[in-house]
N, C-alpha and C positions, 0 to 999 in steps of 0.2 A: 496384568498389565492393561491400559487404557491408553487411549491417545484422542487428544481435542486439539483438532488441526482443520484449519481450514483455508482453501484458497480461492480468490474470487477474483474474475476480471470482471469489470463492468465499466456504468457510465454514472458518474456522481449527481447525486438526483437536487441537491440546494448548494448552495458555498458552505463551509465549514459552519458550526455555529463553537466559537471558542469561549471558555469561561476559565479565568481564574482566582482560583483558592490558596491558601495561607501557604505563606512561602513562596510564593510565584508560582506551584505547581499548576501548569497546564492543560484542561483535557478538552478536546475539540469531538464535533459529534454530526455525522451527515449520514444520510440516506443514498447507500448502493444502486442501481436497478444493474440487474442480469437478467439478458435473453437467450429465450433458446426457441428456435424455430421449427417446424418440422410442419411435412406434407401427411394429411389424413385421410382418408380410404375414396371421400370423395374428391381428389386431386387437390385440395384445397390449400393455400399456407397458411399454418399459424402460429402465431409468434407466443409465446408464454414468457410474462417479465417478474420475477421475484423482486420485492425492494427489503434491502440488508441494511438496519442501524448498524454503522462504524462508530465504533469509539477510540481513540487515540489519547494519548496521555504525555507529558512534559514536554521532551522537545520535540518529539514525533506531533506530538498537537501545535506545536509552532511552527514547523516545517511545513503541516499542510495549510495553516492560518495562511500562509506567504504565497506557497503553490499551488493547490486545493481550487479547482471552480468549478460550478456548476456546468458540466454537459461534460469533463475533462473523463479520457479514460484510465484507468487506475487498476494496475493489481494489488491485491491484499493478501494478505499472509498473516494471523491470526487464529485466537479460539475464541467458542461458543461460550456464552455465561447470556445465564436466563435470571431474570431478579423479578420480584412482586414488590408490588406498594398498593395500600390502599387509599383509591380517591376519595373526593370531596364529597361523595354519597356514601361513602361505608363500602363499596366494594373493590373485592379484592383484583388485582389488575397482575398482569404474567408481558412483562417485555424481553425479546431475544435479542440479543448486542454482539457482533465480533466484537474484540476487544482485539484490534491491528496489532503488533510487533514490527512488520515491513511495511511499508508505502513503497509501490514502483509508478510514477508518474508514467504513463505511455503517451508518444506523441510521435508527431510525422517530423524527420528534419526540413525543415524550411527548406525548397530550391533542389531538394532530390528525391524526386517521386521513386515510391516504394521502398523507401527507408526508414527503418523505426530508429527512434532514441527513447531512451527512457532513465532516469533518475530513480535509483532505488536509496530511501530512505530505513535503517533497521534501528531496535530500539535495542538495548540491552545497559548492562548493568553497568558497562565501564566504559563508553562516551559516543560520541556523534563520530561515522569516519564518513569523510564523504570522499570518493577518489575518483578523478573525470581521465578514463584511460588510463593515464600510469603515473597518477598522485594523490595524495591524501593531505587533506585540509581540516583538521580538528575544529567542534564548534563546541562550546562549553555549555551545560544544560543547568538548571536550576537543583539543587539539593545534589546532582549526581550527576555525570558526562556518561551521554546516552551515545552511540555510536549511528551510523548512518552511513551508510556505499552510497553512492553516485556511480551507474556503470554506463557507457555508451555500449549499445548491441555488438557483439560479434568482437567487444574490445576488453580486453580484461588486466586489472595492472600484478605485473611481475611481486606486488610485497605484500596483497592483500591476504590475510590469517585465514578471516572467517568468511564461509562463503555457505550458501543455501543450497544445497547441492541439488536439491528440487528445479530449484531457479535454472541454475547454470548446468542443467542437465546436455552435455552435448558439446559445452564450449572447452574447448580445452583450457588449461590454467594459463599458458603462458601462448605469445603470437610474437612475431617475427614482423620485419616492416612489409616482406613480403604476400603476406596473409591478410593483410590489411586491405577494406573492401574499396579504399578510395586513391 
């Protein structure tokens, strides 16, 4: 058994660059940066930034086309795929790509310090769901209806199937008006 999983927060390094190919299919394509900081022996900080090619595909690539900006922070939820091509000199070239499945937009709510919102975007076989609290609004994707969650933090809706249990580790499934942080 193997498993190619990966999850990344960071901060999106250009806007989307989106292109499309026959049929309408979609794929959009940006640079990650991830930091990690740490203190070294002489008290020092230092900050260490990896930058990650995202690649996205049909309506997950149209979802960020709309959402997607430069400096915006973003969880990913995706795998690894390494491909070669040979350039314009004859040599051979090795690119490493996530290839996304989830987009989670992270953002501050406007007017309530210290409160996150965030819009999770997933890609799958059988359509877009996006659900803001406790509804689902269907968006239809090109060749094939890709699904998509929308979840506001700490709020989760009572009819939602598929869930990331990675993601929503700790929230419980269902909330009461009483649990509610507002």
């Amino acid at each position: 058994m193997s498993i190619n999983r990966v999850i990344l927060v960071g901060n999106v390094g250009k806007d989307p660059v989106v292109r499309y190919f026959d049929k309408g299919v979609a794929k959009a394509t940006f640079p990650l940066a991830t930091s990690e900081t740490y203190t070294n022996q002489q008290g020092e900080t230092i900050t260490s930034t990896e930058w990650h090619n995202i690649v996205l595909w049909r309506a997950l690539a149209e979802v960020a086309e709309k959402t997607v900006k430069k400096g915006a922070q973003i969880y990913i939820i995706g795998k690894i795929k390494t491909r070669s091509y040979v350039d314009k000199d004859g040599n051979n070239k090795y690119i490493t790509e996530i290839l996304a499945d989830t987009l989670v937009l992270l953002e501050k709510k406007p007017g309530i310090p210290g409160t996150n919102q965030s819009h999770e975007y997933e890609s799958s076989g059988n359509g877009l769901k996006s659900g803001a609290g406790n509804g689902r609004t269907s968006v239809p994707a090109a060749n094939n209806s890709v699904e998509s969650d929308y979840k506001s933090s700490g709020v989760s809706s009572n009819n939602e199937s598929k869930q990331d249990s990675s993601f929503d580790e700790g929230i419980p499934d269902t909330k009461n008006e009483d649990d509610l942080p507002f």
